[in-house]
ROSETOR-54583 format. One record per residue (C-alpha): residue number from 1; residue in three letters; z, y, x. Coordinates in pm, whole numbers. Last residue first. Layout:
<rs>
{NUM 'ala' {Z Y X}}
...
</rs>
This chain:
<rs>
{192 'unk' {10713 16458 1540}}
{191 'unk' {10637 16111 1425}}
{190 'unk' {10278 16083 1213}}
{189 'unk' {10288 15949 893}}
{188 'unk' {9998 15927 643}}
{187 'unk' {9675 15951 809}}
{186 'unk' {9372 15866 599}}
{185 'unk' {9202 15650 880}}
{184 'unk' {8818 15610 951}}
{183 'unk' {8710 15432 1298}}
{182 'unk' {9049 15199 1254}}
{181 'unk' {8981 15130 925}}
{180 'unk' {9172 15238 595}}
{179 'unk' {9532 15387 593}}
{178 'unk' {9702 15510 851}}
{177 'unk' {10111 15492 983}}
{176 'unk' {10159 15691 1358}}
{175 'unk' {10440 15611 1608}}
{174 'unk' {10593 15336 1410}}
{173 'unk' {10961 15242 1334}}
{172 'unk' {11111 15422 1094}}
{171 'unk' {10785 15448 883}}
{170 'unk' {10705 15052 890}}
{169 'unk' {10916 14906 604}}
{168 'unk' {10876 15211 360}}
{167 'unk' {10535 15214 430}}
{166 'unk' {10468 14855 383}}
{165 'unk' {10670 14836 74}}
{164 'unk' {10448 15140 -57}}
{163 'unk' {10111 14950 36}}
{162 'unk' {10227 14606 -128}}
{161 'unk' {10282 14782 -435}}
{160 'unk' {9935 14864 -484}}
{159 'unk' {9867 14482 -555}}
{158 'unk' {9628 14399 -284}}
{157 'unk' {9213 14284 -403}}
{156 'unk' {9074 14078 -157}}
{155 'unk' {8750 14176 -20}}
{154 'unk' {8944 14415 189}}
{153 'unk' {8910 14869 76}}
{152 'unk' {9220 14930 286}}
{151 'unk' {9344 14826 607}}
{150 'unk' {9705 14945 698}}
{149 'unk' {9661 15118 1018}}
{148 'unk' {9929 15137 1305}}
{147 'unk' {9985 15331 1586}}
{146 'unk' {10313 15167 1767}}
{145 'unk' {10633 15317 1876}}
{144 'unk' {10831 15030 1742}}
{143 'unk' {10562 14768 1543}}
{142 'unk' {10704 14471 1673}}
{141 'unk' {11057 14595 1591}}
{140 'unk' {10959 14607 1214}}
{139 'unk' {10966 14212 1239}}
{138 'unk' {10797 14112 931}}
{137 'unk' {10997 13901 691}}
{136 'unk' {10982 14184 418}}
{135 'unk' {10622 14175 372}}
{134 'unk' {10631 13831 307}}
{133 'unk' {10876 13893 -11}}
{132 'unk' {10722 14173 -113}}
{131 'unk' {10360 13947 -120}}
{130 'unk' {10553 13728 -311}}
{129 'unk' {10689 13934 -585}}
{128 'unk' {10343 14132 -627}}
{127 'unk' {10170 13780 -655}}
{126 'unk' {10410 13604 -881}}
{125 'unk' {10350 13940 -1134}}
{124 'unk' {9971 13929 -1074}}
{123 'unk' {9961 13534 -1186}}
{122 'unk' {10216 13660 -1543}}
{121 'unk' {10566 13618 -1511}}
{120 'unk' {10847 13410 -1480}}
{119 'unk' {10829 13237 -1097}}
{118 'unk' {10842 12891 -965}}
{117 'unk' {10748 12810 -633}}
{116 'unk' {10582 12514 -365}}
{115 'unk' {10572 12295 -689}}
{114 'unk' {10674 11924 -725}}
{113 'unk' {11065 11922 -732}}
{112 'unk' {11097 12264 -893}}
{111 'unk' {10832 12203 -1215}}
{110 'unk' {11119 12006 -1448}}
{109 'unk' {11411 12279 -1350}}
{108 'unk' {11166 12524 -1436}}
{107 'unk' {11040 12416 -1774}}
{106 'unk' {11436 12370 -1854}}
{105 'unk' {11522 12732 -1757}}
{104 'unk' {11214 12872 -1931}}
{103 'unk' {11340 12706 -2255}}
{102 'unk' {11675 12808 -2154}}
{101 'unk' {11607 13216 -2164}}
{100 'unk' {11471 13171 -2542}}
{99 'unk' {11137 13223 -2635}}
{98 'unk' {11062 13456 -2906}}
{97 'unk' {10664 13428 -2956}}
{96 'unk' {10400 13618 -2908}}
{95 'unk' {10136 13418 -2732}}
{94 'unk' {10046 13328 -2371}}
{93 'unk' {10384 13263 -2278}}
{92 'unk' {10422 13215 -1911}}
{91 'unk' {10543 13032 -1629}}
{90 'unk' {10381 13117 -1289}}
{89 'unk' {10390 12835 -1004}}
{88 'unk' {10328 12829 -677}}
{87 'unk' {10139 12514 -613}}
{86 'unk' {10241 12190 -359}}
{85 'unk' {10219 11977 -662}}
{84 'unk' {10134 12148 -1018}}
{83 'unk' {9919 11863 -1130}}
{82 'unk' {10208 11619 -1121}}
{81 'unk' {10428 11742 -1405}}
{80 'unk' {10238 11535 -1615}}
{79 'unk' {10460 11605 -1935}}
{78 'unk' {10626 11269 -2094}}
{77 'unk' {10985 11478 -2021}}
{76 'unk' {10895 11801 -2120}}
{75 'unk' {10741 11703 -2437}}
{74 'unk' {11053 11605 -2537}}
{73 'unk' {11297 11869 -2453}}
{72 'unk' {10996 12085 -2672}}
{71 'unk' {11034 11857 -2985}}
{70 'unk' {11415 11868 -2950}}
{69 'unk' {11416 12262 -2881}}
{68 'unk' {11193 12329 -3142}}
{67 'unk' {11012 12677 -3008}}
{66 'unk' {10825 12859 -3303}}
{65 'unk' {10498 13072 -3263}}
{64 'unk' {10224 12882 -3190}}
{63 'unk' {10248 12653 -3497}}
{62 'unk' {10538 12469 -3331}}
{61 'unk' {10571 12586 -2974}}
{60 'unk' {10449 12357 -2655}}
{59 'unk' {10085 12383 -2635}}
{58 'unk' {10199 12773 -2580}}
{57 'unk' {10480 12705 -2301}}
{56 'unk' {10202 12816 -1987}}
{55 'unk' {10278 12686 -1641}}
{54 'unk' {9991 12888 -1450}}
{53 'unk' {9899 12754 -1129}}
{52 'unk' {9855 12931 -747}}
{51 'unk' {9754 12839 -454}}
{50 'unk' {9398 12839 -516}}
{49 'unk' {9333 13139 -284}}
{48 'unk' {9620 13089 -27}}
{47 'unk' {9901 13323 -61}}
{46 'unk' {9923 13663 -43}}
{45 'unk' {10029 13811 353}}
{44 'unk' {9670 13785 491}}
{43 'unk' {9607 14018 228}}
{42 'unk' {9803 14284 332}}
{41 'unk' {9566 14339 703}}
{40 'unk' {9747 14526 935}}
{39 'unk' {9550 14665 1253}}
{38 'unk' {9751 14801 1594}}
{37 'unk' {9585 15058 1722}}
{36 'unk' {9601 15037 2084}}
{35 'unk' {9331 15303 2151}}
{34 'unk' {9098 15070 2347}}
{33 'unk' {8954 14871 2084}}
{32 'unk' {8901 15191 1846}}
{31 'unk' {8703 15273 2223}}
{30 'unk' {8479 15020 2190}}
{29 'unk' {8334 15120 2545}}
{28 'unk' {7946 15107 2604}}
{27 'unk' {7868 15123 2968}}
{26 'unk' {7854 14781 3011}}
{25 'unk' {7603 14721 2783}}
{24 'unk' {7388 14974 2859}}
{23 'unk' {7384 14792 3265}}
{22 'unk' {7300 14476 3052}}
{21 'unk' {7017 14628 2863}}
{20 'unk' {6843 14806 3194}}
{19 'unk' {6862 14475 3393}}
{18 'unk' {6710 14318 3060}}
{17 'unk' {6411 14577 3093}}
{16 'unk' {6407 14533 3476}}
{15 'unk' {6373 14108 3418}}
{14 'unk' {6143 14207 3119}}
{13 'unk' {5893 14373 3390}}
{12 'unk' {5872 14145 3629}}
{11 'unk' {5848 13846 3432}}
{10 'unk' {5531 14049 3258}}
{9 'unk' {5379 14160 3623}}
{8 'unk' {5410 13790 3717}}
{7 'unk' {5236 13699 3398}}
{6 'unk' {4964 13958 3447}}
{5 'unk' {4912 13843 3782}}
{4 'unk' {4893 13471 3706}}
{3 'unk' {4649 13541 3457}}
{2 'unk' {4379 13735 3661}}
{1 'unk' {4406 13446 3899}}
</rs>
């Protein structure tokens, strides 16, 4: 009997304590939710992690340091060109060497019909020219009168560039421009 009470008087008591939570609850307003601040994350604009494959001419010189144009021309055509399917590409030279403007020509032309891309220049390079290049096929009109906050500080790491083509695309149309998180912004535009 002296059980039963107890666990009445228990039920009775966490059914008021979770009345109390739920009424809290309510009553709590994310309020960086309600301020229509619009959130921009840059590194949703790179591409995929993996994405990306170096083509590098180095196995290709003689010595590491000469380019035979009939012993390179041959390589080229028994290479595996295979493993770079569906990747953006980035052809390099990894040592010092002259290389002329037709060896990277020919290396491309080969690399075209299996990669996504094909870019001169080192991984970072490809990166900062494609992250401009998705950048600039946002529609600045969705932003028109807008508070918006580019995030900073992501776990992926955004070429700086990205921030000043962002800028430059945004500031004629937004209401506001912010860097960081929506509870702790460095303002940077604000439209008078």
């Amino acid at each position: 009997m002296i059980y039963r009470s107890n666990l009445k008087t228990s039920r009775v008591r966490i059914f008021a304590v979770s009345k109390v939570l739920i009424a809290i609850m309510e009553t709590i307003v994310n309020k960086v939710a309600e301020s229509g601040i619009i959130t921009l994350d840059l590194s949703s604009y790179l591409p995929a992690e993996g994405s990306i494959a170096v083509f590098d001419l180095k196995p290709f010189l003689f010595r590491e340091m000469i380019l035979r144009e009939k012993e390179y021309r041959t390589a080229l055509q028994t290479f595996d060109w295979q493993q770079f399917a569906n990747k953006h590409i980035a052809i390099i030279c990894s040592v010092e060497a002259i290389i002329p403007v037709w060896a990277y020509m020919l290396a491309a032309s080969y690399l075209v019909p299996f990669a996504s891309s094909v870019h001169l220049g080192s991984v970072e390079d490809f990166k900062k020219q494609y992250l401009i290049s998705s950048l600039s096929k946002i529609d600045c009109n969705d932003f028109e009168g807008k508070r918006v906050v580019i995030k900073g500080c992501g776990e992926i790491p955004v070429p700086d560039i990205a921030y000043v083509t962002i800028t430059a695309l945004l500031r004629p149309y937004v209401k506001s421009l912010m860097y960081g998180e929506p509870c702790s912004t460095v303002p940077i535009y604000k439209k008078k």
